[in-house]
VOBAKE-217223 format. One line per field, with one value per residue: residue in one letter; x, y, z of N, C-alpha, C in turn. Coordinates in steps of 0.2 Angstrom, whole numbers, plus 2048, in hexadecimal, padded with zeros to 3 digits. Each point is the difference from the previous one (the first is absolute). Example, Ala and Ser with C-alpha at 12.3 -4.5 7.8 and 13.67 -1.06 7.14 Angstrom:
type [A,S]
nx [842,7FE]
ny [7E4,805]
nz [827,7FC]
cax [7FC,804]
cay [806,806]
caz [800,801]
cx [804,7FC]
cy [806,805]
cz [800,803]
This chain:
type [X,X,X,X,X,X,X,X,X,X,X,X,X,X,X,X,X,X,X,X,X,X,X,X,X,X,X,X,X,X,X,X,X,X,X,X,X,X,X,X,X,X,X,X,X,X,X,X,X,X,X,X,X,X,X,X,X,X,X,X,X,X,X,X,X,X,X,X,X,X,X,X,X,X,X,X,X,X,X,X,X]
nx [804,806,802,7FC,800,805,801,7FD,801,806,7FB,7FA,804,803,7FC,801,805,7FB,7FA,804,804,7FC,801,805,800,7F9,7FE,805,800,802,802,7FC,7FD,808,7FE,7FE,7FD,7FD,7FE,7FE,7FE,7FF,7FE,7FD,7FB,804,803,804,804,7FE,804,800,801,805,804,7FF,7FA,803,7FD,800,7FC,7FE,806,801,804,7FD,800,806,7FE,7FC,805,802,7FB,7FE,807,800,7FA,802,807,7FB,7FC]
ny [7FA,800,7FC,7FF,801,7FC,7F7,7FD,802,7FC,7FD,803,7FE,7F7,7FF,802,7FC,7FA,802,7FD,7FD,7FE,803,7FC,7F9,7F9,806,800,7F9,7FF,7FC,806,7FE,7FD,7FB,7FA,7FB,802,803,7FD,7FF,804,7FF,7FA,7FC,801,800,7FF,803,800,805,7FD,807,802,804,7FB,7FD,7F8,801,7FA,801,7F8,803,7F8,802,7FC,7FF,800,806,7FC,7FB,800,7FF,7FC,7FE,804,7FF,7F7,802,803,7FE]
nz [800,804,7FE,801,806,803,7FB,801,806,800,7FA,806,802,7FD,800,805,800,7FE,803,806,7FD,7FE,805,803,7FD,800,800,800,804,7FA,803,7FD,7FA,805,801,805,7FE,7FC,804,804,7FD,801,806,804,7FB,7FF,7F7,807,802,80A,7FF,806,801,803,7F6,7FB,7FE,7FC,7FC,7FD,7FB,7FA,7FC,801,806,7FE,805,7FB,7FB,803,802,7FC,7FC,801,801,7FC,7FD,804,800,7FA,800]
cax [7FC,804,804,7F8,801,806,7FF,7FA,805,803,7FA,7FE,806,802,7FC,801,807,802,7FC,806,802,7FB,7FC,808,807,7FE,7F9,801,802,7FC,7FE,7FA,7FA,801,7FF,807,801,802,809,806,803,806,805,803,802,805,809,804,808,800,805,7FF,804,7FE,7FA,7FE,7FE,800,7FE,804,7FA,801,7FB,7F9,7F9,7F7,7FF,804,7FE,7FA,801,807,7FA,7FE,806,803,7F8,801,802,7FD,7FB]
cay [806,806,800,803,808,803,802,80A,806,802,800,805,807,805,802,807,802,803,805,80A,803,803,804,804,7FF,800,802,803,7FA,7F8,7FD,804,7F9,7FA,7FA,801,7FD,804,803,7F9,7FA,808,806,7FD,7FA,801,7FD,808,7FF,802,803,805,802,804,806,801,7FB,803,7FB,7FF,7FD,801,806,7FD,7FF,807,806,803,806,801,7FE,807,807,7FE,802,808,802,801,803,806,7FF]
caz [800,7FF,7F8,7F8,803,7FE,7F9,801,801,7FB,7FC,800,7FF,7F8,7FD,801,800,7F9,7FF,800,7FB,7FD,7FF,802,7FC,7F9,800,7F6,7F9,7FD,806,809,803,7FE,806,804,7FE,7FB,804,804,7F8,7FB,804,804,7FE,7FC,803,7FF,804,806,802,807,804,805,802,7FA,7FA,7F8,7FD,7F9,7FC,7FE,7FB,7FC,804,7FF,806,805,7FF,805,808,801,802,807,804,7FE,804,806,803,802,805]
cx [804,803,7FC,7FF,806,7FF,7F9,803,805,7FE,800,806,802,7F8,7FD,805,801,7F9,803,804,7FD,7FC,804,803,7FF,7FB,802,802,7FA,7FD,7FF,7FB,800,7FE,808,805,805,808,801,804,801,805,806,806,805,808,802,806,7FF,806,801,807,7FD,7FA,7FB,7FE,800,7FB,802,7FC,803,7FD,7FA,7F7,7F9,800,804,7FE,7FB,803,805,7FA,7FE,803,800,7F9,802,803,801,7FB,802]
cy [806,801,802,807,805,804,806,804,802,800,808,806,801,801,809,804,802,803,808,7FE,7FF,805,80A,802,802,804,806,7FC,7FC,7FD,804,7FB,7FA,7FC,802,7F9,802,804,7FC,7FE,805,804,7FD,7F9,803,7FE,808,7FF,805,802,803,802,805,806,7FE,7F9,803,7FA,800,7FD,800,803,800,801,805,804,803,807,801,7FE,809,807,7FC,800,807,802,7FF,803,807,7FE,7FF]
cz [800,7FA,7FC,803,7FC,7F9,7FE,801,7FA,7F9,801,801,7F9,7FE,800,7FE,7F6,7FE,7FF,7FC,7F9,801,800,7FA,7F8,800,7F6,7FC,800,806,806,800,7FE,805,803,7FD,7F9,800,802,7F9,7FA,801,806,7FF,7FB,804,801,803,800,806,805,802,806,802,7FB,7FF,7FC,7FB,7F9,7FD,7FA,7F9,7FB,805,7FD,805,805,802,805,804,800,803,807,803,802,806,806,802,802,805,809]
């Protein structure tokens, strides 16, 4: 009973978690009125190398990606936000 609790729980936070940024991030691209699903598997499910240093993530997408231009605007939105 508590493991089906737990997973709820977490369920429910990414599920808010990518309402904001849809609603944050992507609200002047293509995907303002996407499911979440939809971003999960455009936006997330992609190959990239993931650079963590100190001050800075870096992400390395390759050039062929369709979307990379939205995640770079979603990126950009959130961090204005």
């Amino acid at each position: 009973m508590r493991a089906n609790q737990l997973r709820l729980w977490f369920a429910s936070m990414a599920y808010v978690l990518l309402e904001s940024v849809r609603r944050l991030g992507l609200q002047t691209t293509d995907l303002a009125d996407a499911t979440c699903g939809t971003i999960r598997r455009k936006l997330f499910k992609i190959g990239a190398l993931v650079t963590v240093s100190v001050r800075r993530i870096k992400f390395a997408m390759a050039s062929g990606c369709p979307y990379q231009d939205v995640f770079a605007d979603a990126c950009r939105a959130l961090g204005a936000a």
